[in-house]
N, C-alpha and C positions, 0 to 999 in steps of 0.2 A: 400456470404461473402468470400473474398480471404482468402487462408491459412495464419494463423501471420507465421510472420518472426523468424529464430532463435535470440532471446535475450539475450543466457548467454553470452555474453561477456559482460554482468551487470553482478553484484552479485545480487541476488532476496532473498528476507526471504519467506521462505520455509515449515517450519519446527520451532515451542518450541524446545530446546534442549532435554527438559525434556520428550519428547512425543517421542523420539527412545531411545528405550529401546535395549531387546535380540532378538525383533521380527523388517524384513526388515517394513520400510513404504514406499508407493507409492506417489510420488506428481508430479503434473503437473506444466508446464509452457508453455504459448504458443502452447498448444495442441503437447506436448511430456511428454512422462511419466517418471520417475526415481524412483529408487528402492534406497533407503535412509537406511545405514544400520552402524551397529560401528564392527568396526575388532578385533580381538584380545586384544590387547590393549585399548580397548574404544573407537578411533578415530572413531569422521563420517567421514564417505564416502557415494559416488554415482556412480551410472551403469546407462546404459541406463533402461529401464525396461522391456527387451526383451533379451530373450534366445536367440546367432546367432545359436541354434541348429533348432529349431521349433519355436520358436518366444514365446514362455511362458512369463507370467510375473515373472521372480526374483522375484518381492516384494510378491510373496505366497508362496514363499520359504523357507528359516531357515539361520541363520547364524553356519557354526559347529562352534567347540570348537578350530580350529586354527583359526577361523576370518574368515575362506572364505565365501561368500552365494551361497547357495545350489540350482540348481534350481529345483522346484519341481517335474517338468516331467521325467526327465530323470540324473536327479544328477549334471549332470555338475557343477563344482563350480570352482567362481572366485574370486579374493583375491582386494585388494580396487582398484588396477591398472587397474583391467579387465582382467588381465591375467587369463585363464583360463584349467581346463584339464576334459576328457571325462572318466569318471570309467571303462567304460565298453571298451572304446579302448584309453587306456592309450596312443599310439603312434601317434595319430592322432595330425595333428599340425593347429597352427592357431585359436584355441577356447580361442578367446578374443571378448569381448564389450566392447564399450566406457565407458570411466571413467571420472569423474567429480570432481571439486575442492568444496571443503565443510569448509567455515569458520564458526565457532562458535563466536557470537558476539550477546553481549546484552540479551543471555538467548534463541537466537535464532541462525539454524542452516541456513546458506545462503550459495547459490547455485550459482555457474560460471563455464565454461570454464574454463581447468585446466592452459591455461595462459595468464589469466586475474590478473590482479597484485593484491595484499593484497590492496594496497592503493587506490583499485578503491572502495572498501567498502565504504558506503556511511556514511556519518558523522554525531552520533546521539549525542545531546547537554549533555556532560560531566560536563560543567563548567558553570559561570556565576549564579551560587548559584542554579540551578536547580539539582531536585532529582530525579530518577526514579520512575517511580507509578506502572508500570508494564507495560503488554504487553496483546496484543490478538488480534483472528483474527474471522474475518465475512466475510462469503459466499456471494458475488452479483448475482444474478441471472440476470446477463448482459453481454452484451461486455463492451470491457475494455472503447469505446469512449464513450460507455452510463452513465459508473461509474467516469470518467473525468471528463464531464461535470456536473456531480451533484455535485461534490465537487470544480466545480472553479466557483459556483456563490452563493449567499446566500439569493437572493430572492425568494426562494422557502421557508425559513423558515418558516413564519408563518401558512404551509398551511401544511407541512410536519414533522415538528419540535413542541414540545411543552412545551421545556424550554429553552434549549441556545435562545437568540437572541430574535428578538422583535416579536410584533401580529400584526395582519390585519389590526386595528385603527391605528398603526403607520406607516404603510408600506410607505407613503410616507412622513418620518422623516428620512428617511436614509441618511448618506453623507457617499458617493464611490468614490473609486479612484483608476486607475487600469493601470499598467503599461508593455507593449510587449518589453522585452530586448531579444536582441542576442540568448538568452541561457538559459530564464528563464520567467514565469512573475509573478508579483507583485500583489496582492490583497488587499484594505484594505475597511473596514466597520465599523461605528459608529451609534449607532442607540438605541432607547429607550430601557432598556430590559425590557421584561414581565415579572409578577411575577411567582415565582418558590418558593415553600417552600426549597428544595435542595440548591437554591444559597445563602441562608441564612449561610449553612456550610463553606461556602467560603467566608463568610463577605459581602455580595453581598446585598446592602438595596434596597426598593422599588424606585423607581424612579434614579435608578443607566443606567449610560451607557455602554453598549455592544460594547466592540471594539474589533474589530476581524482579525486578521494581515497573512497571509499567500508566501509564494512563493512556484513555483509549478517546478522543474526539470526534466530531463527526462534520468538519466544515474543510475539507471532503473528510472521509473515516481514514482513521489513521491512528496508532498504535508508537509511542514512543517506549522502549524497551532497556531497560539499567543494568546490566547482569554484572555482579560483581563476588570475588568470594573473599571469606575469612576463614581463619584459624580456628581452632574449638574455643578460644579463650578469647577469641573479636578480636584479633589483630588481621587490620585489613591486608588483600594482597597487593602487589604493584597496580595492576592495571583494571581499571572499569571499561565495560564497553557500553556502546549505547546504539541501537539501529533505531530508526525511523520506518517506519512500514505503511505504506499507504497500498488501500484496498482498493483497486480500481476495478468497477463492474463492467466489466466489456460488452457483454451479452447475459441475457438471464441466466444463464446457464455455465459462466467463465467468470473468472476475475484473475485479475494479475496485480500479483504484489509488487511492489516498486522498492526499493530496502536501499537507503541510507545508512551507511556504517562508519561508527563514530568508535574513538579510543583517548583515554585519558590515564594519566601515568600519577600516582599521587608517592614516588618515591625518587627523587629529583635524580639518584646515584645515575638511573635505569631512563631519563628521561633520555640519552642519542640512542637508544633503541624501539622509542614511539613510533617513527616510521614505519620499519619492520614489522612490528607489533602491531598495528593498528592493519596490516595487510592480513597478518594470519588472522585477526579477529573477523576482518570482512569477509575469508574463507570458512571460519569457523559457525558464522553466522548463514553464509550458505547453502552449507551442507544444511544446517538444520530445518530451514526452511525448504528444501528441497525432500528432505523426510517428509516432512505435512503434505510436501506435494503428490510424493509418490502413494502417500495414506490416503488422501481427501476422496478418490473415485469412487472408493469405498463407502462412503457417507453421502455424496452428491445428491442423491435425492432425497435426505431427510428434508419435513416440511421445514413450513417457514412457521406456522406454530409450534409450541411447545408445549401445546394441548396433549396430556396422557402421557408425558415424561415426566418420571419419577427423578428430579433434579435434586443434587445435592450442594453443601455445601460452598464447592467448589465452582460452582454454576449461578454463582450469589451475582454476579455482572449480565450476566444473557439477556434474563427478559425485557430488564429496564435499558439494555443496550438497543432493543428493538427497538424499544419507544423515541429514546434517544435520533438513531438513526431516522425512523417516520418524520419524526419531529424538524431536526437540525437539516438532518442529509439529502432527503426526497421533499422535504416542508409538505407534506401529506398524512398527517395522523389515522394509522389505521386501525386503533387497538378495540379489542372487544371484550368482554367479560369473558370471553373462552381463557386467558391470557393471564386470569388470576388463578388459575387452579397449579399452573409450574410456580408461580409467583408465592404462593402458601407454602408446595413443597421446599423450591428454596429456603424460605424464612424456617420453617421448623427443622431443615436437616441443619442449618447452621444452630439453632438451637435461642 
């Protein structure tokens, strides 16, 4: 597998805010490392996560008491900029590491290129009567095309899933619909749901339908998620939920989802129990992505083409999601005529 491309010229969520403390933390992206740490004043900041003395990692370092981080080998310490100085030969010039721009947003610290603009921070739903439920993040034991593609299709649910969404007896009740724009694509799913004692918390009766709405962007990738159900006759339930999912590629071979959990109440009686409600949706959202997680090892080394897969209908987002991503994400296009034979299959299984 080729080395990824550098990607902070996205902002990437990184980091809980609440998880840097007085001690540096380490986090990846794209198989580079950064030393995560708060200065004097409290501000985060980031380094690369390499000494330019001996190449140590800063993040097993300390931060002193004027802010700067300390590196553990040989002391050298540098202040949020990178600027740095040698103890031991104070005159020496030039001891600087790269420096990083560190927004704090949404209870989370994310990570760019120091000039990548504020307003490229990616946009978590504020308004339209939705509440925050909270936040967290889960480990893929994949590449990032591996954990993509489990999240831009939903026919896998019944076999890996065992409450969102419908079972095996209904697998062929589903109505899909799936859309390739410019710059983005569109997902949508309706289908029987299976029973769940949990969806009962959510006003969710037996024989309710599963609609499940998604778009997928790629400035960093990320996946906004609609899941809402109705009656047999479309009469909506109480509550919508909505997660945000960002794909952060750690190393060629990992990615960590980063999941914003959203809840919205469209039945005014029920709205003093949004709060609660919007907690068990960020648990319910959880668990489900923690399924994928414990499935994904499974798949981890399918390629990164789609050369010789017999793709179907439901696969109609994948290959142009690749293109997408080269394009948008990496700004590396790497696509080849191999790339159109999944691409046919698609179009003729959808019909």
């Amino acid at each position: 597998m080729e080395p990824l491309p550098d990607v902070l010229r996205h902002f990437h969520p990184v980091l809980p805010a609440a998880s840097l403390r007085k001690k540096p933390v380490r986090v990846e992206v794209a198989g580079r490392a950064y030393a995560l740490f708060r200065d004097a004043e409290g501000r985060p900041a980031a380094l690369a996560d390499k000494c330019p003395h001996r190449f140590a990692p800063l993040s097993k370092g300390r931060v002193r008491p004027d802010g700067r981080l300390q590196c553990p080998y040989h002391g050298w310490r540098f202040d949020s900029q990178g600027q740095g100085a040698n103890p031991s030969q104070p005159e020496l010039r030039h001891c600087t590491v790269s420096s990083f721009q560190v927004a704090e947003h949404r209870g989370y610290l994310w990570l760019a290129h120091k000039d990548t603009p504020l307003s490229a921070l990616p946009e978590l739903p504020a308004t339209d009567g939705y509440i925050f439920g909270g936040s967290f993040s889960v480990l893929f034991e994949a590449p990032l095309h591996v954990a993509l593609d489990n999240f831009s299709e939903d026919e896998h649910t019944p076999y890996v899933h065992t409450r969102l969404g419908w079972d095996d007896p209904h697998a062929d009740q589903v109505q899909f619909e799936a859309h390739n724009r410019e710059d983005h694509t569109e997902v949508r799913y309706l289908a029987p749901q299976r029973p769940a004692a949990l969806m009962k918390l959510l006003g969710v009766r037996d024989g309710d339908l599963f609609r499940n709405e998604w778009v997928t962007r790629f400035d960093p990738v990320h996946s906004q998620y609609t899941v809402s159900w109705e009656s047999p006759t479309g009469k909506q339930r109480p509550f919508i939920t909505r997660a945000n999912i960002f794909f952060v590629p750690e190393t060629e071979k990992t990615t960590r989802l980063h999941v914003f959990s959203f809840l919205r109440c469209v039945q005014p009686l029920l709205t003093p129990f949004l709060p609660v409600a919007a907690r068990v949706a960020m648990e319910l959202t959880r668990w489900e992505v923690v399924d994928d997680a414990r499935f994904i090892p499974t798949v981890a080394s399918t390629p990164y083409s789609h050369k010789g897969m017999r793709l179907d209908r439901f696969d109609k987002p994948l290959v142009h999601q690749r293109r997408l991503m080269e394009r948008i994400y990496f700004h590396q296009p790497r696509a080849t005529p191999e790339d159109e034979a999944p691409v046919a299959l698609a179009r003729e299984a959808v019909g």
